[in-house]
N, C-alpha and C positions, 0 to 999 in steps of 0.2 A: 441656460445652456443652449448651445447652436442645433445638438445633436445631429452634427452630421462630421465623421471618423477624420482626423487631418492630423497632420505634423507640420508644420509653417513656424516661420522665425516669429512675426509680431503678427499679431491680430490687430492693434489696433491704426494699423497703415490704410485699410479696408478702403475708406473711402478716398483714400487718394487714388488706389491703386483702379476702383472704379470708375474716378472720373476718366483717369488715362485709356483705360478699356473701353471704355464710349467713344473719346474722341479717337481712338483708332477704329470703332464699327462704323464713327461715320465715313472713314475710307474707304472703307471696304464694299462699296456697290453689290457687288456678287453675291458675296455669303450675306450679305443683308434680304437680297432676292431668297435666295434658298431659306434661309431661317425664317419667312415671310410662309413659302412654301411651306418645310418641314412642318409648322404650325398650323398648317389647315389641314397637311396628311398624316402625321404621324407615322411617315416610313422607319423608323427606327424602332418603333413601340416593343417596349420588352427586353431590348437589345443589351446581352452586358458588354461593354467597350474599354477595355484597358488601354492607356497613352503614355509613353514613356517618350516624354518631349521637352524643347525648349518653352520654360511656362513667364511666356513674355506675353503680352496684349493680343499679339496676333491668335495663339495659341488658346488665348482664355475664350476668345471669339468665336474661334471653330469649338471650341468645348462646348457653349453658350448653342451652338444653332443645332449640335447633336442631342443635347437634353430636346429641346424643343422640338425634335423629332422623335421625338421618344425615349431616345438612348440612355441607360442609366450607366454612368462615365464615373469611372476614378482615375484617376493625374500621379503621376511623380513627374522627378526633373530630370531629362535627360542629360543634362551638364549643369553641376551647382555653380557654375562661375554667371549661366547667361540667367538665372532663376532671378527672377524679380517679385522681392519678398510682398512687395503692397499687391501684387497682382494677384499671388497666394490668397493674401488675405481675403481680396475682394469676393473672390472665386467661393471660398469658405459661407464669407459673412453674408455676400447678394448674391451667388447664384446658385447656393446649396450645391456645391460639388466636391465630393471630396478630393482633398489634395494630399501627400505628402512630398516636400518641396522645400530645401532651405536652403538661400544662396551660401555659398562656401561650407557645403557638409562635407564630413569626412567620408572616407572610402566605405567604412562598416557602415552610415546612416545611408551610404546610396543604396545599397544591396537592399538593405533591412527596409527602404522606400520600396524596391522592386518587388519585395516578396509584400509588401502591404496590397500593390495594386493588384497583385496576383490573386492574393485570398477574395479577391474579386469573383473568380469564377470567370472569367471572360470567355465569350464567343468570337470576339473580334479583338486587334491589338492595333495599336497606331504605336511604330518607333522609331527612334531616331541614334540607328547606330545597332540595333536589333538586340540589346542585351534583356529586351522582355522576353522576346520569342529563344535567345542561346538560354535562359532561365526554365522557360517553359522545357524546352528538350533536354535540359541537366541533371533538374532537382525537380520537378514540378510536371512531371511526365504523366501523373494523374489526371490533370487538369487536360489533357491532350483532346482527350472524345469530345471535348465541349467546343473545341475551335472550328470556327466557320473559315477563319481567314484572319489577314493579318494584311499593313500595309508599311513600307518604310522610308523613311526620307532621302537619308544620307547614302553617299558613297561607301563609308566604309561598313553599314550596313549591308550595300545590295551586297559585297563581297562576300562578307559573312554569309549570305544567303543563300549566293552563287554555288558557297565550298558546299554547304550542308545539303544542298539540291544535288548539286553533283554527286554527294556521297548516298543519296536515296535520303538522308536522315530529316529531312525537311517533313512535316506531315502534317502540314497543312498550307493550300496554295498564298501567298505572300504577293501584295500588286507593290510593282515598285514606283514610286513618284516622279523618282531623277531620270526615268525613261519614257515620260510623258512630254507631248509636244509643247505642252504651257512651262513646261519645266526649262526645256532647251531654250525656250525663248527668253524666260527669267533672269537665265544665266548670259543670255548674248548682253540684254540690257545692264545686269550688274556689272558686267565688264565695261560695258562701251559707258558707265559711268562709277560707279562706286570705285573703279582700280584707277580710272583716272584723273578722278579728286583725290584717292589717297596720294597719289605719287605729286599730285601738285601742290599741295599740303605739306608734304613732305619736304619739299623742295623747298617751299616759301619761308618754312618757318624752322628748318632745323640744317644745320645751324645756318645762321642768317648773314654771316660774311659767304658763305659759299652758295645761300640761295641768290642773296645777289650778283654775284658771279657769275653764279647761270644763268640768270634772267638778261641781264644786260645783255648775251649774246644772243638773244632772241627780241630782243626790241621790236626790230627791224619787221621780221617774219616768224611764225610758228607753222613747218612742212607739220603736215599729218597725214599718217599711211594707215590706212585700216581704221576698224569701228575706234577701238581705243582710244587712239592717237586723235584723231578728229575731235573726242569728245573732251580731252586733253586743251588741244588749243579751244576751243571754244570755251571751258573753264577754266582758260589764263586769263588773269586780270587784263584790262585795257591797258594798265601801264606799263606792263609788260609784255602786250603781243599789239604793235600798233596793226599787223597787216598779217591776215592771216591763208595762208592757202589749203584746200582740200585736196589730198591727193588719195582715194577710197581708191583699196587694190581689190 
């Protein structure tokens, strides 16, 4: 027996899900620095850390360098649709963390996930969309004296946050992510590329009498106005943008 508390779709995915989780730590420079750190200081030492996140590679990673800091960390999934079930497992079978996590659960196992990581006892909370901490101030109001702090991803989190701060009901301080300078800059990059592969993508391949259509009239030349735009013709095929001009406003 593993003994350590989870709910995951398959166990037996473990090692794939771990090899994928390595080869994204070797991306990751930074948190490789810090988890290098954390392991010689043990700044977390003691720490209980509730996460209610997207539990993809990146996520199992930051999980990974907070144990190593000491943190004793429980997981659910903050959205069963992005939940990657061998990452679950990995997380379980190699990095002793408990999880509760299953892509496409229903509405009752996501709750029934939330109050798992709860009975945690946590001091600290990582969310993504804030329904561990709207949990904590609902049902779970006991658990309140033990929070140091909280921290949250998303937009429709900090909102969440914003009302409850506004109303005094917030009762304990909450750092928000999306208002961080590495964050703003995050988001300039995924625009000036991920919105403009999708749309060219889009273009190319659905439906293909009309991506051709379009393409043909840009043969010639591809104008780009702004980060987007630029990153756009520069990710148009050659056969379709012979001559490309920069036009950065």
């Amino acid at each position: 027996m593993l003994g350590i508390d989870h709910d995951i779709n398959d166990l037996s995915l473990a090692d794939q899900g771990n090899e994928r989780i390595e080869w994204a730590f070797s991306e990751m420079p930074v948190l490789r620095a810090i988890q290098e750190r954390f392991q010689r200081e043990s700044p977390l030492a003691g720490a209980r850390i509730s996460g209610c996140l997207h539990n993809t590679t990146e996520t199992a990673n930051l999980a990974r360098t907070l144990k190593a800091g000491g943190a004793e960390l429980v997981l659910c999934a903050s959205n069963p649709l992005s939940t990657q079930d061998d990452v679950a497992a990995s997380l379980v079978k190699h990095h002793r963390i408990p999880i509760f996590a299953k892509r496409g659960e229903d509405n009752d196992t996501y709750y029934r996930h939330i109050e798992k990581t709860l009975d945690h006892r946590p001091q600290l909370t990582m969310d993504d969309g804030a329904d561990l901490v709207s949990e904590l101030h609902k049902n779970r109001r006991e658990l309140l004296d033990d929070m140091i702090g909280g921290s949250e991803e998303t937009t429709t989190g900090v909102i969440r946050l914003r009302a409850m701060a506004a109303d005094k009901a917030l009762k304990f301080p909450a750092s928000v992510m999306a208002d961080l300078e590495t964050a703003a800059k995050s988001r300039t990059f995924r625009k000036a590329s991920a919105a403009s592969m999708s749309n060219l993508v889009t273009r190319l391949e659905y439906p293909p009498h009309e991506s051709q259509a379009c393409h043909e009239k840009t043969k010639r030349h591809a104008d780009a106005h702004g980060d987007i735009h630029v990153s756009y013709a520069v990710k148009a095929p050659s056969k379709t943008a012979y001559q490309i001009h920069y036009r950065i406003e």
